[in-house]
C-alpha positions as CSV (number, residue, x, y, z in Angstrom):
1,X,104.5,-177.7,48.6
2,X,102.4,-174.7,48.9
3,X,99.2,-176.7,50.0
4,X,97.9,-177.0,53.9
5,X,98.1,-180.5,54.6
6,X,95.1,-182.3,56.2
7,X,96.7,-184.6,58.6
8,X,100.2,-185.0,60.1
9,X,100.1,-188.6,58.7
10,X,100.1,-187.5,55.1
11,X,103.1,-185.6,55.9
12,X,104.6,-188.3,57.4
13,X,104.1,-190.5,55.1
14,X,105.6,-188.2,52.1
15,X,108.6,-187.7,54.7
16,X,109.2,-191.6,54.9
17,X,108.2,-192.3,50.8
18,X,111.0,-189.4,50.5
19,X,113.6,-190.7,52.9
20,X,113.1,-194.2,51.0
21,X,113.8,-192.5,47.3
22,X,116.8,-190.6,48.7
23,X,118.3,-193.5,49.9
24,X,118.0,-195.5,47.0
25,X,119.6,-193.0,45.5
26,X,122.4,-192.4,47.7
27,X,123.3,-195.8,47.3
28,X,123.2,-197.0,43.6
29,X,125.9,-196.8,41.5
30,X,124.1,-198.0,38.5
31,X,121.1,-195.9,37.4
32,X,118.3,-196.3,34.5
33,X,116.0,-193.0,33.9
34,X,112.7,-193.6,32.3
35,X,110.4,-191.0,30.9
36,X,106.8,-191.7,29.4
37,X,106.2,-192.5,26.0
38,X,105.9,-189.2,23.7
39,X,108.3,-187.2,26.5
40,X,107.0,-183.8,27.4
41,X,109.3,-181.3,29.2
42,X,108.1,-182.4,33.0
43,X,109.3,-185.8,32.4
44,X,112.2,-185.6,30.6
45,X,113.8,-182.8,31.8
46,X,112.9,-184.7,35.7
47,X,114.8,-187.4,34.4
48,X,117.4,-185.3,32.9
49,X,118.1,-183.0,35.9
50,X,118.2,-186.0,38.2
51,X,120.6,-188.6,36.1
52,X,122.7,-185.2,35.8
53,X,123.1,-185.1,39.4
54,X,123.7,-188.7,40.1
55,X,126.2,-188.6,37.2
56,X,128.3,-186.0,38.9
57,X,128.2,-188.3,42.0
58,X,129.8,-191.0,40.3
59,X,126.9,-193.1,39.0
60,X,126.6,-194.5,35.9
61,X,123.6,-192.8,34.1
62,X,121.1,-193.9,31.1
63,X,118.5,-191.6,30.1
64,X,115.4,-192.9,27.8
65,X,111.9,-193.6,26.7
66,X,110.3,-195.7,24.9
67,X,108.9,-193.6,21.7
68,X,109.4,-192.1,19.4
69,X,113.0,-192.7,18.3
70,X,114.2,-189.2,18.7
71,X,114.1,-186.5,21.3
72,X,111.8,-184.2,20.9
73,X,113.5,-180.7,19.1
74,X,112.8,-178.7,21.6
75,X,114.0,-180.6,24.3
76,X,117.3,-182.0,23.1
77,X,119.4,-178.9,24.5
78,X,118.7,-180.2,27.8
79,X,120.8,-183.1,27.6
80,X,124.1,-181.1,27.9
81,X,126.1,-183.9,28.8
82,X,124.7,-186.9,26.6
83,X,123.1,-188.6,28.9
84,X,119.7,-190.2,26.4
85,X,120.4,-193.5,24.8
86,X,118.3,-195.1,22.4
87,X,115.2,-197.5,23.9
88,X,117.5,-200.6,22.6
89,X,120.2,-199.4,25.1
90,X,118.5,-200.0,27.9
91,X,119.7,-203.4,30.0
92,X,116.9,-205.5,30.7
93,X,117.3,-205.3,34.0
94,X,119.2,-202.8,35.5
95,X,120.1,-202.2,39.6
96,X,117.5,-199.6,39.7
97,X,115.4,-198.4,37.2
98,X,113.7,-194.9,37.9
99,X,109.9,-194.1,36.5
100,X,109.6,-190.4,36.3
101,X,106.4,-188.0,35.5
102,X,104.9,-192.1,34.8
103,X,101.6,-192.5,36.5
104,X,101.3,-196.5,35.0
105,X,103.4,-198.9,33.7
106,X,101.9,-198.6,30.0
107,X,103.2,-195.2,29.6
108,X,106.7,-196.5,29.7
109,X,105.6,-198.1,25.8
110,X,107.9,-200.2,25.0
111,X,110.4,-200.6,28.1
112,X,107.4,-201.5,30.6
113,X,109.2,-204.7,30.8
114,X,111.9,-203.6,32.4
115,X,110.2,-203.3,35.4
116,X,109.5,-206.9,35.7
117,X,112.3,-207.8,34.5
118,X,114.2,-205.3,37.0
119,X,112.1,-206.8,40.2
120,X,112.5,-210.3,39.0
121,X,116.4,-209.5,39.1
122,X,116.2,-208.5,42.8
123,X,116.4,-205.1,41.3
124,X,114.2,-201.6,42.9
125,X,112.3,-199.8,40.7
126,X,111.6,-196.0,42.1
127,X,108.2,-194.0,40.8
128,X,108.6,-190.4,41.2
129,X,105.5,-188.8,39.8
130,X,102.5,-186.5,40.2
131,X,100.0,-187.8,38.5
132,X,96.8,-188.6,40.5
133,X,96.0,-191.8,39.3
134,X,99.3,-193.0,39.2
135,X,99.4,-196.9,40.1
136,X,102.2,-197.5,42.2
137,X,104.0,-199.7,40.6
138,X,107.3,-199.3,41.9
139,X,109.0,-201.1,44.5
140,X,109.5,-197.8,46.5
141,X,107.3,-195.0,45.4
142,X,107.4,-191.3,45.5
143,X,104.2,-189.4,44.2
144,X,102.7,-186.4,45.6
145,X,99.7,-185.5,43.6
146,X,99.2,-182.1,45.2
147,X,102.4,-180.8,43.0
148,X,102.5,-179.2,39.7
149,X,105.2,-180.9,38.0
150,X,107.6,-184.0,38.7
151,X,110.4,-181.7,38.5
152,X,109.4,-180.2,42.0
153,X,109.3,-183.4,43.6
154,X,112.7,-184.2,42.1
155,X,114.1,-180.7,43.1
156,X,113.1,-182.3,46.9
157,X,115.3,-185.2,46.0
158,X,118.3,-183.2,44.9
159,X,118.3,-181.1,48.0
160,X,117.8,-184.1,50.3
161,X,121.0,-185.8,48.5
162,X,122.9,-182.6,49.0
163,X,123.0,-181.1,45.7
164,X,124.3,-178.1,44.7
165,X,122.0,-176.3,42.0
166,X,123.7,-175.1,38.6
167,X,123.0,-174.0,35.7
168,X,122.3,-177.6,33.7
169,X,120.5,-179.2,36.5
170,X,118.2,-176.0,36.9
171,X,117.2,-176.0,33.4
172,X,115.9,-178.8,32.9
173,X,113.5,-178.5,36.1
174,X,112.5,-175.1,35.1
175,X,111.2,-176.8,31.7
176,X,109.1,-179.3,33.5
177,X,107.6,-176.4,35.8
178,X,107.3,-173.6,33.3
179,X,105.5,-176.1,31.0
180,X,103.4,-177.8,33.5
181,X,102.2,-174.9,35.1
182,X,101.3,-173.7,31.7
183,X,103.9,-170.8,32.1
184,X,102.8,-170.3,35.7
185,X,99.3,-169.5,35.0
186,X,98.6,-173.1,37.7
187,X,101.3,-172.6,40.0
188,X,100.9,-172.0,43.8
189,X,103.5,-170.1,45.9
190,X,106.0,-172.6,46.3
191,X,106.1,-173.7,43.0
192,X,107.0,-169.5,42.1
193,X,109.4,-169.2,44.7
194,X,111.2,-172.4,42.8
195,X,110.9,-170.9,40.0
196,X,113.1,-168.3,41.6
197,X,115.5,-170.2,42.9
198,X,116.0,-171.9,38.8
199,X,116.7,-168.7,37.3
200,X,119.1,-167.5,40.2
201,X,121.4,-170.4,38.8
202,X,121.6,-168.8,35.5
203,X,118.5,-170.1,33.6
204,X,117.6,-167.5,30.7
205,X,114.0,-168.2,31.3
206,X,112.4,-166.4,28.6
207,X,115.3,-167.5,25.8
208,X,114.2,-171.4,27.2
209,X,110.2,-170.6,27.5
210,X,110.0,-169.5,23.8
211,X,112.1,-172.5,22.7
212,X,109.6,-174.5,24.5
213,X,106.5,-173.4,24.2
214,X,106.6,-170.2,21.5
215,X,108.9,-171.4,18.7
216,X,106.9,-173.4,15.6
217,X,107.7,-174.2,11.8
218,X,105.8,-171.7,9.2
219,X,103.9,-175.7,8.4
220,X,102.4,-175.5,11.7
221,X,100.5,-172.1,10.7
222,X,98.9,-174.3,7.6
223,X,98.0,-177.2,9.9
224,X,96.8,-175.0,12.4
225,X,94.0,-173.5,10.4
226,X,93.2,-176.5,9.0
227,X,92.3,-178.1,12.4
228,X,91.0,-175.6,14.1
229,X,88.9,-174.8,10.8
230,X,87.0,-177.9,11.5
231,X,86.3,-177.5,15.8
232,X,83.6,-177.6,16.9
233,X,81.5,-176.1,19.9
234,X,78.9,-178.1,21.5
235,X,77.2,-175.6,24.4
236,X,74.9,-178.4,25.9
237,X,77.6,-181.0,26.3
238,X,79.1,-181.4,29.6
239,X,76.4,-180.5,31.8
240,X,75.6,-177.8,30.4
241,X,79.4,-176.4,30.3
242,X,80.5,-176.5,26.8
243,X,82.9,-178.7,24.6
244,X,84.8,-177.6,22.3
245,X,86.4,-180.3,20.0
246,X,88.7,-181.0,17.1
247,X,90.5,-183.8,15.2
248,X,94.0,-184.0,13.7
249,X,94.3,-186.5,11.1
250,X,98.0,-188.3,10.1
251,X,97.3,-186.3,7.1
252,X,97.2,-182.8,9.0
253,X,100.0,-183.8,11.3
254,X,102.7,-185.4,8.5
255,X,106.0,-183.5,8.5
256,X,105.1,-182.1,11.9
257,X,106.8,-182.8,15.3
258,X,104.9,-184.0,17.8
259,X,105.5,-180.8,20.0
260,X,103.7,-179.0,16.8
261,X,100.4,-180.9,16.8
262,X,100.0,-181.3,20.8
263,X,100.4,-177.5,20.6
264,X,97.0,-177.2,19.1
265,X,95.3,-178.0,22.6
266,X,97.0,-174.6,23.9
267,X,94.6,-172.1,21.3
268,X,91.5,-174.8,21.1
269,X,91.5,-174.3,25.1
270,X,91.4,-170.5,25.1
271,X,87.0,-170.8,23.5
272,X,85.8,-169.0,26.0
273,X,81.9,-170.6,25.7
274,X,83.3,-174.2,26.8
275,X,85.0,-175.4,30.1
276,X,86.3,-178.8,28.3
277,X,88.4,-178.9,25.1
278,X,89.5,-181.8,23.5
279,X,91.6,-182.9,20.5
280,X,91.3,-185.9,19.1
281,X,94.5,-187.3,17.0
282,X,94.9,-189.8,14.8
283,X,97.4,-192.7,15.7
284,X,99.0,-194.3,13.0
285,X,97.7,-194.1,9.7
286,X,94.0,-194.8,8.5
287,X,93.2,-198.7,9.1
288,X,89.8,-200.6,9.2
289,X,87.3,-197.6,10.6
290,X,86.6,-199.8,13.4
291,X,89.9,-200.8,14.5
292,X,91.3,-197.0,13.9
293,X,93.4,-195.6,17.1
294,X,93.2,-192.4,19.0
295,X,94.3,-190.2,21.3
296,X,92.7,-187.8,23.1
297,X,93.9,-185.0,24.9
298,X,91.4,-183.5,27.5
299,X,91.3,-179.8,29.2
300,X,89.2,-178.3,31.7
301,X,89.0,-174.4,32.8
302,X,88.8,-175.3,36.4
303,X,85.1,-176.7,37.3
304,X,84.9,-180.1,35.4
305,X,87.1,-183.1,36.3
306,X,88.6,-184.6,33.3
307,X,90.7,-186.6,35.1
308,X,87.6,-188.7,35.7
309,X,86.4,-188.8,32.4
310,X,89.7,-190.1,30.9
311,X,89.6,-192.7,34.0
312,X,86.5,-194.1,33.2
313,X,87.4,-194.0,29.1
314,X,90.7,-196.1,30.2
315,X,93.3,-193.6,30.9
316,X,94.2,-190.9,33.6
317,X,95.7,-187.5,34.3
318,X,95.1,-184.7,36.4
319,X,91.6,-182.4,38.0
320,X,92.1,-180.5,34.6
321,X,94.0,-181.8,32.3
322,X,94.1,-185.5,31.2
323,X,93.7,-188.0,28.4
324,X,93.1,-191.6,27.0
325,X,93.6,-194.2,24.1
326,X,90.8,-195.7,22.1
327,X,89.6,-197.2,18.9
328,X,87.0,-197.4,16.6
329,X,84.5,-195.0,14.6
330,X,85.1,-191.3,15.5
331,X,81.6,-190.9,16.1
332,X,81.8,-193.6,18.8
333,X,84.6,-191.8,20.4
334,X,82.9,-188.9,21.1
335,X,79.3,-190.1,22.1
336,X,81.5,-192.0,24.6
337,X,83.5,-188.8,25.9
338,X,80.2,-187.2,25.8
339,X,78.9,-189.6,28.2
340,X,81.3,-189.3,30.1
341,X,81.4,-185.7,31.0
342,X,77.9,-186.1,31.5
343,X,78.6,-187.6,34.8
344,X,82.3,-186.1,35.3
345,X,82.3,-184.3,39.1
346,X,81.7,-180.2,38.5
347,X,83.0,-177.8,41.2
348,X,80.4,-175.5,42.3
């Protein structure tokens, strides 16, 4: 995994949490994938690759999340054999029910019954994440927090069950790695000889990073200088290290994919004067100012934990990049993240 472990129990128990998923796996006939809410490339092209697999093998294979309705544009050429159904299409309680790139059973919207419903059935319900924070709220759990996407921990599970690597299956892991690595700018030595191994199936790697991560509507020019035309750079907040913040109204983002506005975290993140960025989006359209909804979308260079700060603001996510749900008065919502990074761990 390209890290030095600390103890031979923490390999051991990967090896046994492993073994566990595998055989699950190996067994079921009858399979429900589940990606987070808002689906980024990590998580649905983990579930993707994997129900791919277990479809070859025999299994029946669902594919889903719970919102939005559609599948993201630049992710729908990844299901190459029609494997996403609608949210509605999932059985309530299916043999086993698979959580991928999922660090908490929120993030699965509005199918996080399921996994109630699932367990209450005498059904297992399998996490395969890497998420820090992530909860554990499987029945068998697979989550390594030292890797840089899901799909690497899924490309472990594939091998293990004897898979042979094509074409299909290796796109839609080198999505989640290329994206999650932010095209390999985070990735350690494992995670680049993986990538290796994808493209030796056939992947066209820079026809399926451009698609991904490159490729936007001439709107998203208009929205983009409007948003970033209103950041702003605050030098003395978090300790000292700099935020850089904006906000993206329902108004700014209307007519836009999702893929369009998150991509405005990718050029707020480059200010050079501030370690943490953060955009701040509308959800939903304008309410009551004190029962307004947002969510924020957090970034660090590499000293300041934001995984902490969206903890202790009620949601999760990695060392250096994370996020969390609130409401109320903007204002509010930013004298509370400033708080927070106030007392966020800093790496010397």
């Amino acid at each position: 995994m390209g890290i030095v472990r600390q103890t031979n129990t923490v390999a051991s128990t990967e090896t046994e949490e492993l073994g566990a998923a595998v055989a699950l796996l190996d067994e079921a006939s009858d399979i429900v994938l589940l990606a987070h809410i808002n689906p980024d490339a990590d998580a649905l092209g983990s579930a993707l690759a994997l129900g791919l697999a277990l479809h070859r093998r025999g299994a029946r294979v669902r594919v889903s999340f719970g919102s939005p309705s559609q599948v993201p544009h630049t992710l729908r050429e990844l299901d190459s054999h029609g494997l996403i159904v609608p949210a509605d299409q999932v059985p309530a309680a299916p043999p086993l029910l698979v959580a991928l790139d999922t660090s908490s059973i929120d993030r699965l919207g509005r199918l996080a019954n399921r996994v109630a419903a699932t367990t209450s059935a005498g059904g297992a319900v399998l996490v395969i994440d890497h998420h820090v924070g992530n909860t554990r709220f499987g029945t068998t759990n697979l989550v390594d927090d030292q890797a840089e996407a899901t799909a690497l921990i899924v490309l472990r599970v594939l091998d293990k069950l004897g898979v042979e690597l094509d074409e299909p299956v290796a796109r839609c892991l080198y999505a989640g790695l290329v994206t999650d690595t932010r095209s390999f700018r985070h990735a350690g030595a494992e995670a680049l000889r993986v990538a290796a191994r994808l493209v030796e199936t056939g992947v066209r790697a820079e026809q399926l990073t451009r698609r991904l991560m490159d490729s936007h509507p001439f709107a998203w020019l208009s929205m983009l200088s409007t948003v970033l035309g209103r950041a702003t750079l605050d030098q003395a907040a978090a300790q000292g290290l700099g935020l850089v913040h904006t906000v993206i109204t329902a108004a700014d983002a209307d007519g836009l994919r999702s893929e369009e506005v998150d991509s405005v975290m990718d050029v707020l993140r480059t200010t050079q004067e501030a370690e943490v960025a953060a955009v701040i989006k509308q959800a939903g359209p304008a309410g009551a100012p004190r029962q307004q909804s947002w969510v924020v979308s957090l970034r660090a260079v590499g000293r300041l934990d934001v995984g902490a700060v969206a903890t202790r603001l009620g949601g999760g996510g990695h060392r250096l990049a994370a996020g969390f749900t609130t409401t109320g008065l903007l204002d509010e919502v930013l004298a509370a993240l400033r708080a927070a990074l106030s007392q966020a761990p800093i790496t010397p």
